[in-house]
PAFIMAR-505228 format. One record per residue (C-alpha): residue number from 0; residue in one letter; chain; x, y, z. Coordinates in pm, 1 decimal. Layout:
<sites>
SITE     n   res   chain          u          v          w
SITE   NUM     A       A          X          Y          Z
...
</sites>
This chain:
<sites>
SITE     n   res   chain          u          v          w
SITE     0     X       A    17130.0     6804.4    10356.2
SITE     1     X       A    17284.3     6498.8    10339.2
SITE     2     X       A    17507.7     6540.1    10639.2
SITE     3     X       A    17188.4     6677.2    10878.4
SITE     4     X       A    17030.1     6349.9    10764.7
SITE     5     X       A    17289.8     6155.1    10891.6
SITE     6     X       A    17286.7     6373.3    11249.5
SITE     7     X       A    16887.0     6308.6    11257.9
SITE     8     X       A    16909.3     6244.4    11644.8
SITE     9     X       A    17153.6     6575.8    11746.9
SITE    10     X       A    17043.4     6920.9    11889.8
SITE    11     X       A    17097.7     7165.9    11678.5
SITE    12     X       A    17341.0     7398.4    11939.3
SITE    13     X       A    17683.2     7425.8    11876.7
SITE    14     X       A    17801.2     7255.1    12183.0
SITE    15     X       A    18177.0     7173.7    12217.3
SITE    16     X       A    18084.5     6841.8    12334.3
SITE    17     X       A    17999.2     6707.1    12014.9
SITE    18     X       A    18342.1     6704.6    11886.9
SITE    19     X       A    18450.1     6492.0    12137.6
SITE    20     X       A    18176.8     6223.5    12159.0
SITE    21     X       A    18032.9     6114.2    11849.4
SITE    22     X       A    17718.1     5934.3    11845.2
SITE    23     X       A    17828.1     5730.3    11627.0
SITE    24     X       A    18056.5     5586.9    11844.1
SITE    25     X       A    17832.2     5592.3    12126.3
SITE    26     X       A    17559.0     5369.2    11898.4
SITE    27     X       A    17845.6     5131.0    11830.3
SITE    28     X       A    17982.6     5006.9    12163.2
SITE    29     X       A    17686.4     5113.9    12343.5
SITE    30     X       A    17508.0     4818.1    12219.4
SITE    31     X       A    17785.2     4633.9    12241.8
SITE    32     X       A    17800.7     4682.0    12603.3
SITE    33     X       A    17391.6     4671.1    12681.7
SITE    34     X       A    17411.5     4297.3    12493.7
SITE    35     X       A    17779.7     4148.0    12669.8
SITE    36     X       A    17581.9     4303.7    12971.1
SITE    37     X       A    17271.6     4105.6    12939.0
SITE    38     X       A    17483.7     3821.7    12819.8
SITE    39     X       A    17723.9     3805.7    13140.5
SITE    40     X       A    17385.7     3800.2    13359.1
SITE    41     X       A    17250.6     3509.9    13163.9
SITE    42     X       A    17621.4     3318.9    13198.5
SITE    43     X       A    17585.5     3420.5    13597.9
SITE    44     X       A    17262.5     3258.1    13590.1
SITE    45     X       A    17419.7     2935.7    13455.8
SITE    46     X       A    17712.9     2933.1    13661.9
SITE    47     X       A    17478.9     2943.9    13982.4
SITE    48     X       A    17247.1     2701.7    13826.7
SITE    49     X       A    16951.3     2934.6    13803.7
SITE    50     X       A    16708.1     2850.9    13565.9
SITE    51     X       A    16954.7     2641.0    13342.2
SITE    52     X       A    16791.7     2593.5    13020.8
SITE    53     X       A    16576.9     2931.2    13009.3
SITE    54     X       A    16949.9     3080.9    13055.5
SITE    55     X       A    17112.3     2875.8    12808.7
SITE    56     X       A    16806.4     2932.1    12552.9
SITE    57     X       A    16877.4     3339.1    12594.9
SITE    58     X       A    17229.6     3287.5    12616.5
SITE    59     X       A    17226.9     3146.0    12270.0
SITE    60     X       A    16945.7     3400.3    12129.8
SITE    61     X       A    17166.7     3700.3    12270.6
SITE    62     X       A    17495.6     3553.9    12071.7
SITE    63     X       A    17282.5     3572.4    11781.8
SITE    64     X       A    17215.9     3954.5    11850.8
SITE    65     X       A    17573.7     4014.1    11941.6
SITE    66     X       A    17697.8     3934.6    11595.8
SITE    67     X       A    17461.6     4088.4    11398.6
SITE    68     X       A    17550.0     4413.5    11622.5
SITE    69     X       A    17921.2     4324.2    11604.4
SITE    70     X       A    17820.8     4272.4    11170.4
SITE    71     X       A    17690.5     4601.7    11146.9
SITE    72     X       A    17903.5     4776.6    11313.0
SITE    73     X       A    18156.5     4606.8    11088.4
SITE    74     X       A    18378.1     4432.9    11357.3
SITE    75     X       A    18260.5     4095.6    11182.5
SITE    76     X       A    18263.5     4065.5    10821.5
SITE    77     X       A    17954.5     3795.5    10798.7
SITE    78     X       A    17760.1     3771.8    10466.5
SITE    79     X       A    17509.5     3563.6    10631.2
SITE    80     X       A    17309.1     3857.0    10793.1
SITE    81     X       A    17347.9     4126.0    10506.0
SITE    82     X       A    17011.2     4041.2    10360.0
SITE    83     X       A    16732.7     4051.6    10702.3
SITE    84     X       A    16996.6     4309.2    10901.8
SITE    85     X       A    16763.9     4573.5    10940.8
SITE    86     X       A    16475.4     4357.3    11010.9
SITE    87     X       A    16681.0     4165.9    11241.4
SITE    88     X       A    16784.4     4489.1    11421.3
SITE    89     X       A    16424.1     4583.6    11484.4
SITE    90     X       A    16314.1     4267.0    11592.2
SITE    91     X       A    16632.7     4298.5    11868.0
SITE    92     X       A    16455.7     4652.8    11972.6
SITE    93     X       A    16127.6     4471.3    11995.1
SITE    94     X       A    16275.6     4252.2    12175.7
SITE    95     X       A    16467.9     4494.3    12422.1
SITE    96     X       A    16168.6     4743.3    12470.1
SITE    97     X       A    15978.2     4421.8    12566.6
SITE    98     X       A    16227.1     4288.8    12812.1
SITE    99     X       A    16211.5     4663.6    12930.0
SITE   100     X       A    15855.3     4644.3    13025.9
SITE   101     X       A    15913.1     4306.4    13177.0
SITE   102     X       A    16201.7     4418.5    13355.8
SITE   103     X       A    15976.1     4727.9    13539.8
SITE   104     X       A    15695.1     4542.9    13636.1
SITE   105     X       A    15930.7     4253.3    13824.8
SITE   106     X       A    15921.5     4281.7    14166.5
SITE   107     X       A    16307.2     4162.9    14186.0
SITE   108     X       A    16500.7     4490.0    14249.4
SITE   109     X       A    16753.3     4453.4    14017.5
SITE   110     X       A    16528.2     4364.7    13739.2
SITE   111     X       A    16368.8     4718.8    13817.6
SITE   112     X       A    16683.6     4939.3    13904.5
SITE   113     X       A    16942.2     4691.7    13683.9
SITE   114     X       A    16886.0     4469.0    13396.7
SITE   115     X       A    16541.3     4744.0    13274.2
SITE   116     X       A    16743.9     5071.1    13194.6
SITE   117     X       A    17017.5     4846.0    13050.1
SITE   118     X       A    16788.2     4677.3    12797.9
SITE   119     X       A    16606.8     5049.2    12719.1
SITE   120     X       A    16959.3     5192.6    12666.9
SITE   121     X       A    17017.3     4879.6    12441.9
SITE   122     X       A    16715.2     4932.2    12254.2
SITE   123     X       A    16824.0     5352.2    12226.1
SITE   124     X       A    17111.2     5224.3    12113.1
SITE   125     X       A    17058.7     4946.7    11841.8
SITE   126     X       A    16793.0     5215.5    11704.2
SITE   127     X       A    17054.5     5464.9    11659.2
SITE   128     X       A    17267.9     5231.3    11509.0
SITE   129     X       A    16978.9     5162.9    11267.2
SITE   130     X       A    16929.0     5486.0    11179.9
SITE   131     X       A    17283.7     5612.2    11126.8
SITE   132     X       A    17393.6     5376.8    10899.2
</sites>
């Protein structure tokens, strides 16, 4: 019981593919990646002087998320989010799925095709991460 709690998100099969990939794993430095991601675009935007203090505003609010991912995924040890880390992790979702919806209706092609499936993934994956552990 306790073990098919923990795998709430798998297929039941028996697939092969499970033992190689864990989703665990893919929870972990999947949001890892989807928040360095939307981090690096926001540093682009500074470096080409694009919208200089939005950027620097969701540079900063984006370092926030990415150590309280990095926390609970225990890369950091940082008391200082142990109390609010769930809540904190399902604001970052609300936050994601919103940036989502903003992303889709852009009409800047990268926005749609880009910077929108990387901030649903992120969201996927910070709810994972929330659930698994």
């Amino acid at each position: 019981m306790k073990n098919k709690k923990k795998r709430l998100l798998w297929s039941i099969s028996n697939c092969c593919f499970k033992k190689v990939i864990d989703l665990d794993i893919i929870a972990k430095y999947g949001s890892i990646i989807a928040i360095s991601i939307i981090l690096l675009s926001q540093i682009l935007n500074i470096s080409e002087s694009n919208n200089i203090r939005m950027s620097f505003f969701s540079m900063f609010i984006n370092i926030f998320f990415l150590l309280v991912v990095l926390n609970k995924v225990e890369i950091l040890k940082l008391t200082i989010f142990e109390e609010q880390m769930n809540s904190i992790l399902k604001f970052i979702i609300f936050v994601f799925v919103l940036n989502f919806f903003a992303y889709l209706i852009s009409e800047v092609p990268i926005h749609n095709y880009f910077f929108a499936p990387v901030s649903f993934l992120g969201a996927y994956f910070i709810f994972v991460l929330l659930k698994t552990k």
